[in-house]
N, C-alpha and C positions, 0 to 999 in steps of 0.2 A: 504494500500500500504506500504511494508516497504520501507523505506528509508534506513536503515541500521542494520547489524549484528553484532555480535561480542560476546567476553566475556569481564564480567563485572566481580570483586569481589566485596561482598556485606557484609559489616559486621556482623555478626548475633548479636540476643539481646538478648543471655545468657551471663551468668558469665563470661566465658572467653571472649569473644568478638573476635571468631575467623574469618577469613576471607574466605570464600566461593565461591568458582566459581559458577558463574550463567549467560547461555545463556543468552544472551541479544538481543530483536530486536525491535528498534524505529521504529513508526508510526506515523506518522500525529495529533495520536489522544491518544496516551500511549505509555508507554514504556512497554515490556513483558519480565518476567524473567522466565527463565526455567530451570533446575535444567542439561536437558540433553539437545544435540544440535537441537534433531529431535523429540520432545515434541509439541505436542497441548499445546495452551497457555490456553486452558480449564483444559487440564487432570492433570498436578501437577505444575503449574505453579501460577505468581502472575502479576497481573496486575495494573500499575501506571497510570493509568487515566490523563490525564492533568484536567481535567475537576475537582480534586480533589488535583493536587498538585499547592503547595501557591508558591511555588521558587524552583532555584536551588543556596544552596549555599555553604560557606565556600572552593573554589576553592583552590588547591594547591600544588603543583607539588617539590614533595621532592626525590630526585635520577630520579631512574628510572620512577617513578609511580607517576599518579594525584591521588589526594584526591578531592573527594566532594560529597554533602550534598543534599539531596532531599526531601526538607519540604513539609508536607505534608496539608493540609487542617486544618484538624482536632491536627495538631503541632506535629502528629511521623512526626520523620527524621531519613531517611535513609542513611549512608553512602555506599559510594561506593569508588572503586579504581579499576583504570585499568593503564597499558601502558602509559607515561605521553603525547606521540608523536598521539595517538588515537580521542584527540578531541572529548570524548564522553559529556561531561558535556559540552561543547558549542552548542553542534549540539541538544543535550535535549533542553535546555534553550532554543534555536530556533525555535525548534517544539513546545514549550509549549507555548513560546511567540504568535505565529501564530496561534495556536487553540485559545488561548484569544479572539485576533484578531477577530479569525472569527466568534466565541460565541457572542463579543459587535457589530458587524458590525451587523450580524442577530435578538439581541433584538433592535438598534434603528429599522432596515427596519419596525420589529416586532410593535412598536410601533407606526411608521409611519403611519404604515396601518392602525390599528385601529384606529388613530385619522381619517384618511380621511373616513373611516367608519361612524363613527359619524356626519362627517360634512355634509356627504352624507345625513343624514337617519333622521336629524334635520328637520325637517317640514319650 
């Protein structure tokens, strides 16, 4: 389900560290970047997993535009900047926070279950 659209600038990780438009569409479950508006998030596209990213951080709104940071699991960090009035980095942080959520809600049930299993199956 998207929750939201929009464009994001995305820092690139060459030498210059130029700044990139890239379609942006939040989910529930990841963020997706896409190069153009009307893009499969399959066909040239990148996808931000929450299930893979550690934070969102380093927040920071200088003029016009926010700045921030999207650590990743494995310690890449992505910056990003958009529009500073956009709310994109609070509204990530929220979905990411909530997938957490529902990832620890699902392994205790997960857990639950299996112990009543056992208690079951004990002679």
């Amino acid at each position: 389900r998207v929750l939201k659209e929009g464009v994001l600038e995305k820092r690139s990780d060459g030498l210059l560290q130029m700044w990139k438009r890239k379609h942006c569409t939040l989910t529930e479950e990841a963020v997706l970047l896409h190069t153009h508006q009307h893009a499969q998030p399959a066909a040239n596209g990148k996808e931000l997993h929450f299930s893979r990213v550690k934070t969102v951080d380093c927040v920071e709104r200088k003029g016009k535009h926010g700045y921030f940071t999207v650590v990743m699991a494995n310690g890449k960090e992505i910056d990003f900047r958009c529009r500073a009035d956009e709310g994109w980095s609070a509204e990530i942080t929220l979905q990411m926070v909530q997938y957490k959520n529902r990832q620890a809600v699902l392994a205790v049930r997960s857990t639950r279950h299996k112990q009543q299993r056992l208690v079951i199956s004990k002679p």
